[in-house]
C-alpha positions as CSV (number, residue, x, y, z in Angstrom):
1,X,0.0,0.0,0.0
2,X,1.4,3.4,-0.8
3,X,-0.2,6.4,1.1
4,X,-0.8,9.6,-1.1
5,X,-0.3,12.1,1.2
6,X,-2.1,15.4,1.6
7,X,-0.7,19.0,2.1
8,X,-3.1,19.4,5.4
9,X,-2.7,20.4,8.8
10,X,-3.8,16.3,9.3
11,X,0.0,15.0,8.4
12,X,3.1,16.2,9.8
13,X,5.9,16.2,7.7
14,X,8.6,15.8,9.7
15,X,12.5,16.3,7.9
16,X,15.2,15.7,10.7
17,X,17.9,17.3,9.8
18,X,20.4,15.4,12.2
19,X,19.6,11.5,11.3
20,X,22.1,10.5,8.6
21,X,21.8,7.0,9.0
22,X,19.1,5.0,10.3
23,X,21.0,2.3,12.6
24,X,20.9,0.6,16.1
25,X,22.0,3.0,18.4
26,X,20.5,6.0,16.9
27,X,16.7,4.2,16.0
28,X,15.4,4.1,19.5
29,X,15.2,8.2,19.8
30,X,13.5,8.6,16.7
31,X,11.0,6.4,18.3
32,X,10.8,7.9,21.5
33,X,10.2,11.3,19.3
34,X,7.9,10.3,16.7
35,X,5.5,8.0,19.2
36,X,3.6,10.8,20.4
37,X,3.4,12.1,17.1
38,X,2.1,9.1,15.1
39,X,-0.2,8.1,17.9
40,X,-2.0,11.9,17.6
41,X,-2.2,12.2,13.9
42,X,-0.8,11.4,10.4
43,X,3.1,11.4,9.9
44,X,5.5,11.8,7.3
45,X,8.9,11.1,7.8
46,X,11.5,12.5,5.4
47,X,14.4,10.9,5.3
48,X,15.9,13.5,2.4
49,X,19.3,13.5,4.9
50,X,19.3,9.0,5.5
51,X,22.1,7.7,3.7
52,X,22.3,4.1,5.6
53,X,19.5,2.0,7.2
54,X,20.2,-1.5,8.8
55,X,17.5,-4.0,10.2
56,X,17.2,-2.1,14.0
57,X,16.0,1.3,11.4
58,X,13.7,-1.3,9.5
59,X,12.3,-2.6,12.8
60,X,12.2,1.1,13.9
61,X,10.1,1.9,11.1
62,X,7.9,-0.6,11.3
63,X,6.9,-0.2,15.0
64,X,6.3,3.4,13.8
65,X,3.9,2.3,11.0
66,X,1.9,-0.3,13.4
67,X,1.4,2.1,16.2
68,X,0.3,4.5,13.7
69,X,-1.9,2.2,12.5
70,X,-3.4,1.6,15.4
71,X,-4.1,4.7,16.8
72,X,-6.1,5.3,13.2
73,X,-3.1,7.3,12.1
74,X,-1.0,6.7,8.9
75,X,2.5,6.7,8.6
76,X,4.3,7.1,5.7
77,X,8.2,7.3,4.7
78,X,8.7,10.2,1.8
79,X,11.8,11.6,-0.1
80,X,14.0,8.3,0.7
81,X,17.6,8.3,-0.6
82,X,18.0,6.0,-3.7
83,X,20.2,3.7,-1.2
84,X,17.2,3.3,1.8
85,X,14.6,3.1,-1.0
86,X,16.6,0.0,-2.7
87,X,16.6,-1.2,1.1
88,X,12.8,-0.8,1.4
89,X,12.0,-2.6,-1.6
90,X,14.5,-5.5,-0.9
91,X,12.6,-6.4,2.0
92,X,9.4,-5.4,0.9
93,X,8.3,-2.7,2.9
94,X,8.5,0.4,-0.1
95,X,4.5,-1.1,-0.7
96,X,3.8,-0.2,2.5
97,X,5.8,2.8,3.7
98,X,6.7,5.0,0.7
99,X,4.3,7.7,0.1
100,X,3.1,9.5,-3.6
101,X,3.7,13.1,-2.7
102,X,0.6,14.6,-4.9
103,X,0.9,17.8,-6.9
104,X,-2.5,18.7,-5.6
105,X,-3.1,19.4,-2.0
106,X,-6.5,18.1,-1.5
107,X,-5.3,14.3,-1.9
108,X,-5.9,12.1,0.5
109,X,-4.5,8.9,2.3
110,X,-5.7,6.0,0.2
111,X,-5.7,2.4,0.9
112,X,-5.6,0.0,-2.4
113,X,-8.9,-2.6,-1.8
114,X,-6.4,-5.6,-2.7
């Protein structure tokens, strides 16, 4: 599932500027952050600045997606370097956490029905 994601005051795009590489050691404050966050509303994560991700910034990821999830909440992974995307799709997960950015801003998060 990709998300399309709207230009609304519903999803926060959040860009840290300071996370250059998604790895143990440096996942679990992202976490700590973004909980809050993803639990209250819609979040996108920009990872414009992630260069390197390794399984404990996959798992990161993906606990950020599910508690999203289950607060009602989407969470979606925009503007991934070509090195993280290729990561994603290796194990699967660009389906499910890369967003569409649209060109229009009344878009909305859309789940495909398969």
């Amino acid at each position: 599932m990709n998300c399309i994601l709207p230009n609304t005051a519903d999803t926060l795009r959040i860009a840290p500027e300071d996370l250059h590489e998604l790895v143990r050691g440096l996942e679990q404050p992202l976490v700590e952050r973004l909980t809050p966050l993803v639990r209250s509303q819609s979040v996108a994560l920009d990872l414009t600045h992630v260069e390197r991700i390794d399984a404990a910034g996959i798992s990161a990821l993906i606990s950020l997606y599910g508690l999203a999830q289950k607060a009602g909440n989407e969470f979606a992974i925009v503007n991934a370097s070509p090195r993280v995307r290729e990561i994603l799709s290796l194990v699967g997960l660009d389906r499910i956490l890369t967003a569409v950015q649209p060109a229009r801003t009344d878009c909305r998060f859309v789940q495909p029905a398969a």
